[in-house]
C-alpha positions as CSV (number, residue, x, y, z in Angstrom):
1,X,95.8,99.9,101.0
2,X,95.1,99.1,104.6
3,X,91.7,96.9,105.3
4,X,89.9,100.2,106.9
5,X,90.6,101.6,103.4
6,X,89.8,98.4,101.8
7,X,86.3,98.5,103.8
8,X,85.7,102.1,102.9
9,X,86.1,101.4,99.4
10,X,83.7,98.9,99.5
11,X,81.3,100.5,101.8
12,X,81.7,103.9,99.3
13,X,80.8,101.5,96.2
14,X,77.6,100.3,98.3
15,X,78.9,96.2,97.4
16,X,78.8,93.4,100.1
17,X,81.3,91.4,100.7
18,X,80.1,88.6,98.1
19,X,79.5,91.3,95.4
20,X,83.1,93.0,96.1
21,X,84.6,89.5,95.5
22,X,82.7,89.1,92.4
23,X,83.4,92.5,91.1
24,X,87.7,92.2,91.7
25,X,87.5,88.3,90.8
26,X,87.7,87.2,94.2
27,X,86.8,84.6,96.7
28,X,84.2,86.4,99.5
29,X,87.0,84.5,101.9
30,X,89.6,86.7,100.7
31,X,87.5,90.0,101.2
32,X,86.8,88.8,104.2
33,X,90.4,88.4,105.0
34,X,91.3,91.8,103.8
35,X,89.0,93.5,106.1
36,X,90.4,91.7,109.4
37,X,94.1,92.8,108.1
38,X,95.4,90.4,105.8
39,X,97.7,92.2,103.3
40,X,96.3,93.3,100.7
41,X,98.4,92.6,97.2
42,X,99.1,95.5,95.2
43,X,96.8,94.7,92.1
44,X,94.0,94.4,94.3
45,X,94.0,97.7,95.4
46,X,95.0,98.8,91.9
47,X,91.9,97.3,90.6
48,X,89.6,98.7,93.6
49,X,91.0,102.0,92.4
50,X,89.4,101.2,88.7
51,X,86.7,100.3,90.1
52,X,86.4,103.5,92.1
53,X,87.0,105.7,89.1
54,X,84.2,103.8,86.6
55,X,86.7,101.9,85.2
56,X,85.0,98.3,84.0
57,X,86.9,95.1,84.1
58,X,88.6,93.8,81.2
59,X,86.9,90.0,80.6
């Protein structure tokens, strides 16, 4: 997942970046950093793929 992806995603979902972070169980810091191009770990973009399709979080 690149960040332009990552900021599509969240763009497409309609969140900001504080209610991204609290949707994947994130820091707003560390959305923040994935949109400027810091990698983006592999079960991040797994779970913004959940997400995508309806799929809830497990709490």
């Amino acid at each position: 997942m690149t960040a332009a992806s990552f900021t599509a995603w969240r763009e497409r979902l309609g969140l900001n970046r504080s209610e991204a972070a609290r949707a994947l169980g994130l820091s707003r810091n560390s959305i923040q950093n994935y949109e400027e191009g810091r990698a983006i770990p592999l079960y991040v973009a797994l779970a913004c793929a959940a997400l995508a399709h309806g799929i809830p979080p497990i709490r």
